[in-house]
N, C-alpha and C positions, 0 to 999 in steps of 0.2 A: 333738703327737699329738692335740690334744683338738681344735684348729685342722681339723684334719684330718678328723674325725670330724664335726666343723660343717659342714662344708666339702659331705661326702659326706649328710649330711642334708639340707642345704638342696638340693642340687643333685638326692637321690629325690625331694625336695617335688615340686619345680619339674616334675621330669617326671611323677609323679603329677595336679598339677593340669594339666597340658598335654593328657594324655591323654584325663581326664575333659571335657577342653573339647571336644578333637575328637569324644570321642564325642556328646555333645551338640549338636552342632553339625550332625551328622551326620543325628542324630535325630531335630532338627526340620525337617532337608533330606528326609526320608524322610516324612515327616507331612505335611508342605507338598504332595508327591509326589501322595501320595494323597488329600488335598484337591480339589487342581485334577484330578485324574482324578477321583473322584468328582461334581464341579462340571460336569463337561466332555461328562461322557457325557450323552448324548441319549435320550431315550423316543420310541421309536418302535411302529406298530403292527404286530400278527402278520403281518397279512394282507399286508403288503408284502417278507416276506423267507422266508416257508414253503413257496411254488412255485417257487423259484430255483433252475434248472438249471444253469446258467453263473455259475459266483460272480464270477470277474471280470470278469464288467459290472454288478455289484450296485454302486447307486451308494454304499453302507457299506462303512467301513475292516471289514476281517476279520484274525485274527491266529490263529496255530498256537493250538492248546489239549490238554491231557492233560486236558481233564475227562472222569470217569467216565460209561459211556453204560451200558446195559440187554449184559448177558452173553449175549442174545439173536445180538448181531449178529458177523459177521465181518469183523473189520475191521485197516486198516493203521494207521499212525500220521500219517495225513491227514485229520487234523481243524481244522478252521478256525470258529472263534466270532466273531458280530458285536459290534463295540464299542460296544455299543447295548444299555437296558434294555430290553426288547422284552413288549408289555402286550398281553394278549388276556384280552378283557374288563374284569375289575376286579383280576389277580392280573400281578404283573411276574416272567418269567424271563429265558433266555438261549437264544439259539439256534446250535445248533453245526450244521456242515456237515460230514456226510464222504465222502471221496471214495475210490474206490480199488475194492476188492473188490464192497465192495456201496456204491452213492451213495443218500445220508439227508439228509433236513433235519431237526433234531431240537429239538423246543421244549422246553424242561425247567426246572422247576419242582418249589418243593418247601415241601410244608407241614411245621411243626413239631407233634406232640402234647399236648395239655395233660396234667398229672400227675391234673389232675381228670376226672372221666367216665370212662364204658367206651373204651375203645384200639380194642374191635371198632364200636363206632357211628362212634366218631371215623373210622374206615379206607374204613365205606362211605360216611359221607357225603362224605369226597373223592375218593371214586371218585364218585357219582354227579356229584357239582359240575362235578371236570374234563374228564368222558364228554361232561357238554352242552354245556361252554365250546367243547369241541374241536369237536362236532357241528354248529357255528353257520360255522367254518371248512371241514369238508370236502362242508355241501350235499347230507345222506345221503339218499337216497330209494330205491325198491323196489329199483332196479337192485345195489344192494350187497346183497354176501352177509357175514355176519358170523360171525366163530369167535374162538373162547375158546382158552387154555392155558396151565396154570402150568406156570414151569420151575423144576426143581430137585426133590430128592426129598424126599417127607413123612419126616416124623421117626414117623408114627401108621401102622399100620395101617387105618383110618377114613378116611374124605372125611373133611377139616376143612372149616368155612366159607372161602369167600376172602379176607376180613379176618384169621383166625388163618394160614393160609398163608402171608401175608404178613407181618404182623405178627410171631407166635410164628417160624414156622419161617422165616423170612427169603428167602420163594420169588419167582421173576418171576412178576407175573398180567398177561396181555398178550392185549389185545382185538384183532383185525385187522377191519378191512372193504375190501374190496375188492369195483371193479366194474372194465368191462371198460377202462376209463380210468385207472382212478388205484389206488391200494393205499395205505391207511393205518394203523398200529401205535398203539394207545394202553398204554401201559406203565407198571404201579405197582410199586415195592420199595420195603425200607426202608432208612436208611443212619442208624444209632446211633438216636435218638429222632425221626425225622424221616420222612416218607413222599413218595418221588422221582415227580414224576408227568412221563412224555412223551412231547408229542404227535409224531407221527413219520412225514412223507411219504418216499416209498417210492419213485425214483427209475429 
């Protein structure tokens, strides 16, 4: 009996330390993963993937994406992101492509908040920042007409500023300019402590 009881001990050991091993093993196969993908991927610039009409002659690998876009748009579940850190100016995002109901090129980007200072200077000075990063890419001159509009409803009966807009009441503030060529979307939200900013050709 007691033989027996050794027996069945040693033998849960055994498959306890088995387990732990695969999982470990697993672990640093998952680590290693994202290493070499991290290692691997490329910087590349705005300006060579934000005009792209036809993605499959883009000469970057592109892959399906569920990342979240501005509540603005209509759209299918034909989103396609480059595998590419993609850098306009001095700040790196991602750019996602959609295609379907309405076709976007969408650069996005996103600052986090510090716990220190005011949340409303912190909100315009990155609206102001990424308004000029983007303006350096669409070439704006007299020929564009430009409009404003927050989506979503105020919690106030009052105009709030559009730093609390966005901030407090967690609304879309979405800039367009359009000329008789081109159509561009500039879009700020928040997502938990962080403010989403994206630049957005119009296709």
């Amino acid at each position: 009996m007691i033989e027996k009881k050794k027996k069945i001990i040693i033998g849960a050991s055994i498959a306890v330390i088995l387990l732990l091993l695969v999982i470990i093993i697993i672990a640093i196969s998952n680590n290693n993963k994202e290493t070499e993908n991290t290692e691997t991927l490329q910087t590349i610039e705005l300006s060579e993937v934000i005009n792209i009409e036809n993605i499959e002659k883009l000469s970057y690998e592109t892959e399906k994406t569920d990342e979240e876009i501005s509540s603005k748009y209509i759209i299918g579940r034909n989103k396609f992101e480059v595998k590419a850190n993609v850098k306009a100016g001095e700040i790196e995002g991602k750019l996602i492509y959609v295609r379907g109901t309405q076709n976007l090129n969408i650069y996005k980007t996103e600052y986090t908040l510090s716990k220190y200072g005011d949340k409303n200077t912190q909100v315009s000075g990155i609206i102001q920042t990424f308004e000029e990063i983007c303006k350096t890419y669409m070439g704006i001159d007299e020929t564009y007409q430009e409009t404003e509009q927050l989506y979503g409803e105020s919690t106030e009966s009052f105009a709030r500023p559009i730093e609390e807009s966005i901030y407090d009441e967690g609304r879309l503030y979405s800039k367009t300019y359009k000329s008789e060529e081109n159509t561009y979307d500039i879009n700020f939200y928040r997502q938990d402590n962080k403010i989403i900013c994206e630049f957005v050709k119009v296709l």
